[in-house]
N, C-alpha and C positions, 0 to 999 in steps of 0.2 A: 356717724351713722344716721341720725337723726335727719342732719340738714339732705345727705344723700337720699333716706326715702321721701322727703318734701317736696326733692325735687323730681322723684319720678312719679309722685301723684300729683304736681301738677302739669307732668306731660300731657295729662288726657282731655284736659280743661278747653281748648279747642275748640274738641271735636266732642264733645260730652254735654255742653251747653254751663248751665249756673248750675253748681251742686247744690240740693237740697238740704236744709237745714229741720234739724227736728223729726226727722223722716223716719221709714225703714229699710233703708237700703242693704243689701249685702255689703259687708265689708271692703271696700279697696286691698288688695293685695297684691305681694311683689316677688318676683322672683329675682334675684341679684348674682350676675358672676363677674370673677373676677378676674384679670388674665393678667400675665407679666409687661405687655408693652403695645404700644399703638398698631393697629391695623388698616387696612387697604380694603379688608374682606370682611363681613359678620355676616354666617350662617347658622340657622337656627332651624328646624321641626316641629310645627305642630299642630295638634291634632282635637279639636273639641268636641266632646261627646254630648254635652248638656249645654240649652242656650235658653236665651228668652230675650223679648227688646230691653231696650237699651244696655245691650252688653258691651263692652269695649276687649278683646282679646289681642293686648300688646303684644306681640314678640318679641320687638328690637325697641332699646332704647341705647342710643349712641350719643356723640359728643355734639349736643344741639339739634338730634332730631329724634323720630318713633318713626314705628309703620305695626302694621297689624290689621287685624278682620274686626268687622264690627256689627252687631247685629242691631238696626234703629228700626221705629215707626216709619221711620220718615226715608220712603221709596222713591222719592220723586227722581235721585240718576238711576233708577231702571232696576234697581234691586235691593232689598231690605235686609241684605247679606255683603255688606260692600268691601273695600280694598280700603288701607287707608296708608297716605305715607306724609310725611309733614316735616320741613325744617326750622328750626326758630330762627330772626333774624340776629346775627351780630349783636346790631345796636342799631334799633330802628328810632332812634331818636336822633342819631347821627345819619341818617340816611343809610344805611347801612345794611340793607336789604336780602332775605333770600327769596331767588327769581324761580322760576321754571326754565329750563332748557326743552325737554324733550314730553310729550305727554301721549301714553300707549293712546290705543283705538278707547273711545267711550270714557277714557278719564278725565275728570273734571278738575281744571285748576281755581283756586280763589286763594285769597288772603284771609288771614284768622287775628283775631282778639282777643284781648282779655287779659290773661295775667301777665299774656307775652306775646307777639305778634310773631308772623312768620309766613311762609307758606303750605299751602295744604293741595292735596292731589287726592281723590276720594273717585276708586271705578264702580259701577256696578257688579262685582267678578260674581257672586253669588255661590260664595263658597258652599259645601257640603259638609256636616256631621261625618263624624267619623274615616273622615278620610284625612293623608298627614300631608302635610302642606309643608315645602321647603321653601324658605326663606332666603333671599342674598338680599345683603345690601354691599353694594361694589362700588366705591370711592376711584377718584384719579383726577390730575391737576395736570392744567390745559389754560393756558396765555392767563394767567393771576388769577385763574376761579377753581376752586374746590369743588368738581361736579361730584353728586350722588345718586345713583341710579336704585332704584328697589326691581327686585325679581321675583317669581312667586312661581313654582312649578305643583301643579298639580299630582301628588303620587299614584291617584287612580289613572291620569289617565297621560304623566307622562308628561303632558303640554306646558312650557314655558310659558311665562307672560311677562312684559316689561312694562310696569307698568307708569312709569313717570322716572325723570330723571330731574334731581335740583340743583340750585347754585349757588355759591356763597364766593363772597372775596377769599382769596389761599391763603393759610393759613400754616402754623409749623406744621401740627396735627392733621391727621388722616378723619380718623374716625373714633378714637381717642383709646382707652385699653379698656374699659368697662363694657358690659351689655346686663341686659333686663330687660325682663317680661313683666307685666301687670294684668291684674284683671280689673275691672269696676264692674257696675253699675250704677248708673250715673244720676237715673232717678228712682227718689225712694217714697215717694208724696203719693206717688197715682200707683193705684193697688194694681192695675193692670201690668206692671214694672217694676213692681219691688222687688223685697229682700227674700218675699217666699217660694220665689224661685230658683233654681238649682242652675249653676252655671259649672262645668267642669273642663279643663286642657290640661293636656299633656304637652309636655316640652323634651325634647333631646335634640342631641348631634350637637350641641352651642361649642362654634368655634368663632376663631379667631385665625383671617393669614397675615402676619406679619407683613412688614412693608419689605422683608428680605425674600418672601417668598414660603417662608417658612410658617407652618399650620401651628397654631399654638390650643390644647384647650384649657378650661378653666381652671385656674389653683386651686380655688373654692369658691362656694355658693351656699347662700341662706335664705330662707323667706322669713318677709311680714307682712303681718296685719297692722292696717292702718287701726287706731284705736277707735270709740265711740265720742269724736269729738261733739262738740254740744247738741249729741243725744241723732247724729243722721246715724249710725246705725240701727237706731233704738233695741227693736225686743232681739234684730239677728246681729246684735257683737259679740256674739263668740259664734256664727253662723262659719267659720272659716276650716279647712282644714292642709293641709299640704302632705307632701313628701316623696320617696320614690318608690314605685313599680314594678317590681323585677317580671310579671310580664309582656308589660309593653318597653321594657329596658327605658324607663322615662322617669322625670320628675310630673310632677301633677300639681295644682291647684283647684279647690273647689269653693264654693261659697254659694249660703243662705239657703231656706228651705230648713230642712232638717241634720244638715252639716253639724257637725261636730269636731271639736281638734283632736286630734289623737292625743292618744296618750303622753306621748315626749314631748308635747308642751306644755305641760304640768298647767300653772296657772298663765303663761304666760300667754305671750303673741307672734315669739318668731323661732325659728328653727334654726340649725346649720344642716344644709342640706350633704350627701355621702353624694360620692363620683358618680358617674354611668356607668355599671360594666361592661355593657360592649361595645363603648366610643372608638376603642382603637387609636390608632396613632395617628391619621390624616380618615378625610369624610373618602366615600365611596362615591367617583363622581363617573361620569360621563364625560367625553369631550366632543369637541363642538363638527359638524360633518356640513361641511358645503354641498352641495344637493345638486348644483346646477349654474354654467357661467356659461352669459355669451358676450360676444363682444363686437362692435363695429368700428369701421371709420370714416369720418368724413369731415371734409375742409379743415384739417389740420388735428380733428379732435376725434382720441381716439374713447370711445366710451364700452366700460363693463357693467355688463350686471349679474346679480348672482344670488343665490337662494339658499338657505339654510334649513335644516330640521329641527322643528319646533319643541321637536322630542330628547333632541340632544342640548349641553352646554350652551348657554346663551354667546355671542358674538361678543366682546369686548373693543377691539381693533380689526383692522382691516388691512393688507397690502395688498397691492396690487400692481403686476409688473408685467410690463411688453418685452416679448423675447424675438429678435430677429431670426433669421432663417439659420445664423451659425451659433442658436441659444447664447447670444449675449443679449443680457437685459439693455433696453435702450430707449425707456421710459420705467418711472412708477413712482404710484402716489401709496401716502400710507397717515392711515387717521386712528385716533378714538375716538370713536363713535360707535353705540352699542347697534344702533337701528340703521346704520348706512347698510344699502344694499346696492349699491351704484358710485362707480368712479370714472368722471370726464378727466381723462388727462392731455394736454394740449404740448402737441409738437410733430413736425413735420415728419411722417414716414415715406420714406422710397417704394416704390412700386415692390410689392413682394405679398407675400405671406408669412404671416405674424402669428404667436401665441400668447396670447394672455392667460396667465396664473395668477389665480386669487389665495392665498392663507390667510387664513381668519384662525384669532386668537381670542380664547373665552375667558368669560368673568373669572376664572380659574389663571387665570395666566398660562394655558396650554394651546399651543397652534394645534389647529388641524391639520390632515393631509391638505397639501395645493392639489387644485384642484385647475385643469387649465384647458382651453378651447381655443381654436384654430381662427383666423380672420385673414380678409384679402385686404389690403391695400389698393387703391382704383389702381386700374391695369395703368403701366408706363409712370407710373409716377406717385399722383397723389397730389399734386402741389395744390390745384385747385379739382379737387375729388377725384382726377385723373381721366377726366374726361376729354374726348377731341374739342375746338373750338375754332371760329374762325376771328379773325383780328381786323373788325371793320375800321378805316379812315376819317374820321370823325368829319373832318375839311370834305375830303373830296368823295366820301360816301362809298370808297371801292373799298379792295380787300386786300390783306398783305397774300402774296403767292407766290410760287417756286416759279418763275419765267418758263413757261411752255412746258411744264410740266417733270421739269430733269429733274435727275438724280443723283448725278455726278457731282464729286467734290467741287465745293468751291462756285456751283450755280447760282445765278443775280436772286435776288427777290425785287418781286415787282409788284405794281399794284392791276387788280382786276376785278371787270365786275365781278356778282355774284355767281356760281358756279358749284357744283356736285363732285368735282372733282378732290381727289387726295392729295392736289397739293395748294389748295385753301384752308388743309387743317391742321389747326398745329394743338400740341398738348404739355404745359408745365411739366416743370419738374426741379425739384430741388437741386443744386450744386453739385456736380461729385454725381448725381442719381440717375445721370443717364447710360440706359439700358438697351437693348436691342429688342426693337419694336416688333 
């Protein structure tokens, strides 16, 4: 137990700068669950009523990475209420590096130091008090890399956010079968930051989906308190208290200020925390609703685009597939990728009218309804946009032409000046693709 809470108090180290020695800081403390087997998915809830700077409110701590809200002095990305999501690397002594793949609108990527190196992604989201925050963290492996994606839905108001996606070499493991929350405060020196401030969050809904599909929640769950090592809690180590809420049906964490433990930790520092009662069996989710697809074509490439509701399931994957006139599919592309909203797919269509259908499939693993729009084909063909053309003589500068203008089977083709006429113009078409003009 010991070495597992060491290491989820130096997850915060990062993003928290040097901890303070000799200080008064509020306690570090942990919330810990535990689940039967590795996961794809970690969702989490939650909700902070009490803050002050330099707070750090973990919700997820997974196999090599955190994410959480942060409250710092230090505004300089745009807001002193930030987003924060971070991977450690492998083995950055071996080169062995986690990267950035994807980074939302306003989030900032850098590399981090110190007890462990890695990457970090830090937005301005400028979260709000009292209102609950869902958390996803949504895994999946893609040509040798382990990507990770963090999500963040605002409960007042509904709105998704994606806000960074990371990457690591693949690995056996997803996202490994543990999760944890933490609190800090990270400086205890400058009075304007201390321990005598009240920090409090709520936590519920902590699931786990299985790599079968399957929701799993916690077996069990306990909190600690980190102790008063060489005196940084000073006068608030025992500033801490925990436990659950049966009106906000949550677990809770508080520290410093006037905190106190409750009573069922006698003299000690940690708790075994009791179940949620109204977790249920799986989360209450939403799924993902495509909004809007159009689609065109030209010179061989047929391209979609298409729009999602911000308010619903985040996008996970994407298909997208061209239907000819007797709905058989006769293209489609199909990706993961949370943030595509657009697929070029390239292959010759025959002069016609085409439909393009999009399904999208959310961090949840549930498709949407398809959703799907009409598109023309250039008239007669398409081969080169299906436009008329005329076929000048490079040598002798005339034109190719139907001899005097016939129609009948089997008419010369000749060369001629230039001319307005319809049978100076000819138009591609693919193999097999000729239609009656």
């Amino acid at each position: 137990m010991r070495l597992l809470l060491l290491f989820l108090a130096a997850l915060s180290l990062p993003f928290a700068g040097a901890r303070a020695q000799s200080s008064n800081a509020a306690p570090s403390q942990h919330l810990v669950y535990s689940f039967p087997s590795d996961a794809v998915l970690k969702l989490q809830k939650v909700k902070i009523t009490q803050t002050a700077y330099t707070s750090y409110f973990s919700v997820f701590n997974w196999a090599g990475g955190y994410a959480g809200l942060q409250h710092t002095p230090d505004s300089s990305s745009g807001s002193s209420k930030i987003l924060i999501a971070s991977q450690w690397d492998p083995n950055t002594a071996g080169n062995i590096f986690a990267r950035q793949a994807y980074l939302g609108a306003g989030t900032i990527y850098s590399r981090f130091g110190g007890e462990g190196d890695g990457a970090k992604t830090i937005n301005p989201y400028n979260w709000q008090l009292n209102v609950w925050y869902t958390f996803v963290i949504r895994s999946w492996k893609r040509n040798g890399e382990l990507f990770i994606g963090t999500f963040i839905q605002n409960g007042s108001t509904q709105q998704w956010f994606h806000t960074s996606t990371l990457a690591i070499p693949e690995r056996t493991t997803f996202l490994g079968s543990g999760s944890g929350a933490f609190m800090e405060n990270w400086v205890g020196t400058d009075p304007r930051f201390d321990g005598r401030f009240v920090r409090k969050a709520f936590f519920k809904d902590c699931w786990n989906l299985h790599t079968s599909g399957v929701w799993q929640k916690s077996t069990s769950r306990y909190f600690s308190a980190n102790a008063n090592d060489a005196g940084r809690n000073g006068i608030y180590d025992r500033a801490f208290n925990a436990g659950f809420d049966a009106t906000e049906d949550a677990h809770f964490m508080e520290h410093g200020g006037n905190v106190t433990p409750s009573a069922a930790f006698g003299t000690g520092r940690t708790l075994t925390l009791p179940d949620q009662t109204g977790q249920g069996t799986a989360p209450t989710l939403t799924t993902a609703l495509t909004t809007s697809v159009s689609a065109t074509y030209s010179s061989g490439n047929t391209t979609v685009n298409w729009t999602n509701s911000n308010t619903r399931s985040p996008q996970l994957s994407s298909k997208v597939e061209i239907l000819n006139g007797s709905s058989s599919v006769v293209l489609t592309s199909e990706e993961v990728l949370p943030q595509k909203r657009s697929a070029i797919i390239s292959g010759t269509l025959a002069a016609g009218t085409y439909t393009a259908r999009v399904t999208v499939t959310d961090i949840f693993g549930v498709a949407a309804a398809p959703v799907t729009t009409t598109f023309t084909a250039g008239s007669g063909g398409g081969g080169v946009t299906g436009n008329w053309y005329k076929i000048r003589n490079v040598h002798s500068g005339k034109y190719l032409a139907v001899e005097n203008a016939g129609t009948a089977n089997l008419a010369y083709i000749a060369q001629y000046t230039n001319g307005t006429g319809n049978h100076l113009q000819w138009k591609f078409v693919p193999q097999g693709a000729r239609t009656n003009w």
